[in-house]
BALOBA-1460 file (C-alpha; in Angstrom, 3 decimals):
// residues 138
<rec num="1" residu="x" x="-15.492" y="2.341" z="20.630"/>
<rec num="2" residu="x" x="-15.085" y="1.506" z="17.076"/>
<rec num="3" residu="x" x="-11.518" y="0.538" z="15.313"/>
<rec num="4" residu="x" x="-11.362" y="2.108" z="11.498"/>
<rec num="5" residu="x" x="-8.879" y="-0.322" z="9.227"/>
<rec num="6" residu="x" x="-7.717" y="0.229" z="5.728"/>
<rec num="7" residu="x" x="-7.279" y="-3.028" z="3.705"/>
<rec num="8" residu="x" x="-5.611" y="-3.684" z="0.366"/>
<rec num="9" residu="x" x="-4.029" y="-6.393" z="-1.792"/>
<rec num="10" residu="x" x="-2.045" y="-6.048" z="-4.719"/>
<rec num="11" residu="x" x="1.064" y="-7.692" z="-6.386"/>
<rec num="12" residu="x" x="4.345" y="-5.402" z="-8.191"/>
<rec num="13" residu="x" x="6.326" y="-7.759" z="-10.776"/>
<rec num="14" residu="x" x="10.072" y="-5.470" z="-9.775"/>
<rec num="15" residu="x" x="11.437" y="-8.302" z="-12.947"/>
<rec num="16" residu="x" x="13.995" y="-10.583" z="-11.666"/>
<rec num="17" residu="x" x="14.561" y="-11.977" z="-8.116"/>
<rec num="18" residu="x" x="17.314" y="-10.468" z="-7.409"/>
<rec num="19" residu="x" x="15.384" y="-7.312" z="-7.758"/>
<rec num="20" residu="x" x="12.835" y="-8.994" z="-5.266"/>
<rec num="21" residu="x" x="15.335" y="-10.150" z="-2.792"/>
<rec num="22" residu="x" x="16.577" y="-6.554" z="-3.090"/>
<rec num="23" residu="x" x="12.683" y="-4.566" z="-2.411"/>
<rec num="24" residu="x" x="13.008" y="-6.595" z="0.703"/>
<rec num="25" residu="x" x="16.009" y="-4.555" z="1.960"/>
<rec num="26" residu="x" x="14.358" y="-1.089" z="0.704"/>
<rec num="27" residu="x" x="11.579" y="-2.110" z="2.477"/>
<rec num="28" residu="x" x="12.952" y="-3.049" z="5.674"/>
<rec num="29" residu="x" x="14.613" y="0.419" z="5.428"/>
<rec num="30" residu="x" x="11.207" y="1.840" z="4.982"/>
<rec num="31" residu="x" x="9.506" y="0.120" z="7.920"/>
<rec num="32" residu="x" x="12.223" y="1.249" z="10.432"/>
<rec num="33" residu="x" x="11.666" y="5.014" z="9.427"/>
<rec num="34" residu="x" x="7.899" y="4.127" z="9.604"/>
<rec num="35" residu="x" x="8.652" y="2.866" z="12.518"/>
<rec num="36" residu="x" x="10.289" y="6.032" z="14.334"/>
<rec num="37" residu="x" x="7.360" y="8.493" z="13.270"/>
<rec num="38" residu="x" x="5.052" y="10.067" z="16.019"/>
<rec num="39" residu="x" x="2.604" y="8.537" z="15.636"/>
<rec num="40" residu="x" x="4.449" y="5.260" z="14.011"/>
<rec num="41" residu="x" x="3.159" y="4.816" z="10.512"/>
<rec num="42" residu="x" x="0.857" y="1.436" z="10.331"/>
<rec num="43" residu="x" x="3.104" y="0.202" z="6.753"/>
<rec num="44" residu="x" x="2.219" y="-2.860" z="5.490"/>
<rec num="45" residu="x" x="3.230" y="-6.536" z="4.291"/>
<rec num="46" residu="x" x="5.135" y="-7.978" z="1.888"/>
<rec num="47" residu="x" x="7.028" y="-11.231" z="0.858"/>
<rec num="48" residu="x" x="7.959" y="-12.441" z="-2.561"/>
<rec num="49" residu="x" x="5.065" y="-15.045" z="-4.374"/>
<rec num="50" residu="x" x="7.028" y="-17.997" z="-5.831"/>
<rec num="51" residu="x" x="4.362" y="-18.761" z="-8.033"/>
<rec num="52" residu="x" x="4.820" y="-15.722" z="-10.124"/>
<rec num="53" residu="x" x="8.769" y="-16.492" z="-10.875"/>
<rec num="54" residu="x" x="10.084" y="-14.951" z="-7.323"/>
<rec num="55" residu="x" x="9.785" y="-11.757" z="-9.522"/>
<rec num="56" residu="x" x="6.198" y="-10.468" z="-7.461"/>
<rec num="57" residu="x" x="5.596" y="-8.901" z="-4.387"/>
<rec num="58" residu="x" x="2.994" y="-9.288" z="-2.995"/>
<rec num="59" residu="x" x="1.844" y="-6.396" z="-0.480"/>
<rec num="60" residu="x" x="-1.314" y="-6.424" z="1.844"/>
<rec num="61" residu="x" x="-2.122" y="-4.848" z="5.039"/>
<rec num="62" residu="x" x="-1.662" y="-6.405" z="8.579"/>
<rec num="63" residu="x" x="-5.204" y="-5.832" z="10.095"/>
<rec num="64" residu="x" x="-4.359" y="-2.583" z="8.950"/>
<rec num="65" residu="x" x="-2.126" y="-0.484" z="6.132"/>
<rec num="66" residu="x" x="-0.683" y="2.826" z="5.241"/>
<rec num="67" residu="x" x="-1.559" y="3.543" z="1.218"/>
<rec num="68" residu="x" x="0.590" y="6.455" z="1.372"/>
<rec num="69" residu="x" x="3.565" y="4.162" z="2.494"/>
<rec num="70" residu="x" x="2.713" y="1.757" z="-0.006"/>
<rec num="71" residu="x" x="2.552" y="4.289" z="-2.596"/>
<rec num="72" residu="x" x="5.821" y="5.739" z="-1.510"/>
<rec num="73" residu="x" x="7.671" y="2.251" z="-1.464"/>
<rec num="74" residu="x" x="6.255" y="1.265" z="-5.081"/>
<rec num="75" residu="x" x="7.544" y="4.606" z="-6.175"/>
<rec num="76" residu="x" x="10.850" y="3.600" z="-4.465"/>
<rec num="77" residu="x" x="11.169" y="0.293" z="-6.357"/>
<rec num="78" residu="x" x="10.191" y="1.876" z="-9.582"/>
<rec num="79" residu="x" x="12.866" y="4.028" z="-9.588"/>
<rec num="80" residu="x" x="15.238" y="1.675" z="-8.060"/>
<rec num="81" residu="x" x="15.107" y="-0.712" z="-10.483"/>
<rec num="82" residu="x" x="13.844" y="1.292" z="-13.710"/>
<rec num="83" residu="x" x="10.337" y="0.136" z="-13.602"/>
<rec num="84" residu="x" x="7.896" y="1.127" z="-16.199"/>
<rec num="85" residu="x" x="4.255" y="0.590" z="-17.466"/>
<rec num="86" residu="x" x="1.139" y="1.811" z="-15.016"/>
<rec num="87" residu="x" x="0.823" y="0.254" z="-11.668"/>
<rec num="88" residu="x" x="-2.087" y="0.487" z="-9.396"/>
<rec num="89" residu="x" x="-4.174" y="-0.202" z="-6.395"/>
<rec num="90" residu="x" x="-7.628" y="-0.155" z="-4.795"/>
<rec num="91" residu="x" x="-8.277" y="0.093" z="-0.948"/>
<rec num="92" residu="x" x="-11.276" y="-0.088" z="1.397"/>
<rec num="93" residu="x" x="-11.423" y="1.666" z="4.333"/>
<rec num="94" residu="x" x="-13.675" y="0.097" z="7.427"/>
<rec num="95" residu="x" x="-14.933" y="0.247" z="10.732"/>
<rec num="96" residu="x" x="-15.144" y="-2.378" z="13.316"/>
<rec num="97" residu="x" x="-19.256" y="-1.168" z="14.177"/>
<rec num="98" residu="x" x="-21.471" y="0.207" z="11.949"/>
<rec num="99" residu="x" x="-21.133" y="4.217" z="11.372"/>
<rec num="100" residu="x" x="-22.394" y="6.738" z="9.031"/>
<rec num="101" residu="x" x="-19.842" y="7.394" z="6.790"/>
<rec num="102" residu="x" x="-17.547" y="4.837" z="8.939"/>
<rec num="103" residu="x" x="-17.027" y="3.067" z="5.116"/>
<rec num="104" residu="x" x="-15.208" y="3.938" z="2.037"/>
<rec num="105" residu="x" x="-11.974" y="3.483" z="-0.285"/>
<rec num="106" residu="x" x="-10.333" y="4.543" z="-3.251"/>
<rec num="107" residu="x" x="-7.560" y="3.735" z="-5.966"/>
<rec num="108" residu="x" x="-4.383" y="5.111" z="-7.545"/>
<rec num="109" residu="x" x="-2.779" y="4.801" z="-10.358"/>
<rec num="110" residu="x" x="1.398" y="5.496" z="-11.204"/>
<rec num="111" residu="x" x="3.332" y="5.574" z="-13.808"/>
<rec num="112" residu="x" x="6.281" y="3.414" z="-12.834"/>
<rec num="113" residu="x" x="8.380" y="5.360" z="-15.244"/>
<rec num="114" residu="x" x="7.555" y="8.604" z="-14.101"/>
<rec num="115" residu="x" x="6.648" y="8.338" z="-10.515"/>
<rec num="116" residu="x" x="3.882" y="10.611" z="-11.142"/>
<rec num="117" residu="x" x="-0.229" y="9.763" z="-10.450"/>
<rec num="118" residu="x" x="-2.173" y="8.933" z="-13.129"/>
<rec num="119" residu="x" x="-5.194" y="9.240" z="-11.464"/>
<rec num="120" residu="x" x="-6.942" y="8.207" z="-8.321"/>
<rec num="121" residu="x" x="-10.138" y="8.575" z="-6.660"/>
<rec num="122" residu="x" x="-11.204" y="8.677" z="-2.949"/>
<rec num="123" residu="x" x="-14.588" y="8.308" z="-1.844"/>
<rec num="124" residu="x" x="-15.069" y="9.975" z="1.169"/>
<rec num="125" residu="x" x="-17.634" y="12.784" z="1.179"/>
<rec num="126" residu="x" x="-18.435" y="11.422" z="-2.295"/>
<rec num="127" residu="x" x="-21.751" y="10.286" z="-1.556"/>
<rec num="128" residu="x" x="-22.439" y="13.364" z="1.007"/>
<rec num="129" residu="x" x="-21.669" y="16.124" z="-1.989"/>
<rec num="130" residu="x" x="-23.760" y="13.789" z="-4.534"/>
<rec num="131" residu="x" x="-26.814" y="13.636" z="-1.574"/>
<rec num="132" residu="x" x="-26.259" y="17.388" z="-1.454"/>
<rec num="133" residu="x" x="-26.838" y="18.310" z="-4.818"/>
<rec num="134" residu="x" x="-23.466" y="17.971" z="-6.152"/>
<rec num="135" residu="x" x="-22.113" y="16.974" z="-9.768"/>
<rec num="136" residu="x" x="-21.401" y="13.046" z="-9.727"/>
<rec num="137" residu="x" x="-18.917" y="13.766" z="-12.302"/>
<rec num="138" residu="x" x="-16.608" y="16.489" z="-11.070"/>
């Protein structure tokens, strides 16, 4: 049987480390309700780089992650602690074997300011409407 795994990496400078030592509490609050879903939700990692000032986060998945959780914590953080500019992240989704269409990813953008997308793209089915005729624009 195959095992399907989302991966990403990315870093969110929250500006002081106080406001890092802080995220760590909203997100410990976030992976015990992730925790007590049906199914539980997969979350992801984070700890604090000291090589960017103790002001980064760094978050990643754990063999595998939960974008939507991710998206929601940034969001969380951004509002918490008045966060503004554009913030983003790409993803890859995988499968342990290979698979048609077993591969793919995406990205997303926020405004920190806003809490609203940006944009985003996801490319499943992507390559099965372009194969099908389909406008590789739209």
């Amino acid at each position: 049987m195959a095992n399907y795994y989302t991966h990403f990496s990315c870093l969110l400078d929250v500006g002081t480390p106080d406001n890092a030592a802080k995220a760590l509490n909203l997100y410990n609050r976030l992976s015990e309700e992730g925790a007590s879903e049906d199914p539980p939700s997969e979350g992801f990692l984070l700890s604090i780089q000291p090589e960017h000032g103790g002001t980064t986060l760094w978050m990643r998945d754990d063999e595998t992650g939960d974008p939507e959780r991710l998206i929601h914590f940034v969001k969380l953080c951004a509002a918490t602690f008045g966060l503004t500019g554009r913030w983003g992240f790409q993803y890859a989704n995988t499968c342990s074997q290979p698979r048609v269409n077993g591969f793919g990813g995406g990205a997303h953008v926020l405004d920190l300011a806003t809490g609203e997308t940006v944009a985003w793209t996801y490319t499943d089915g992507w390559l099965a409407g372009i194969l099908d005729g389909g406008d590789p624009d739209a």
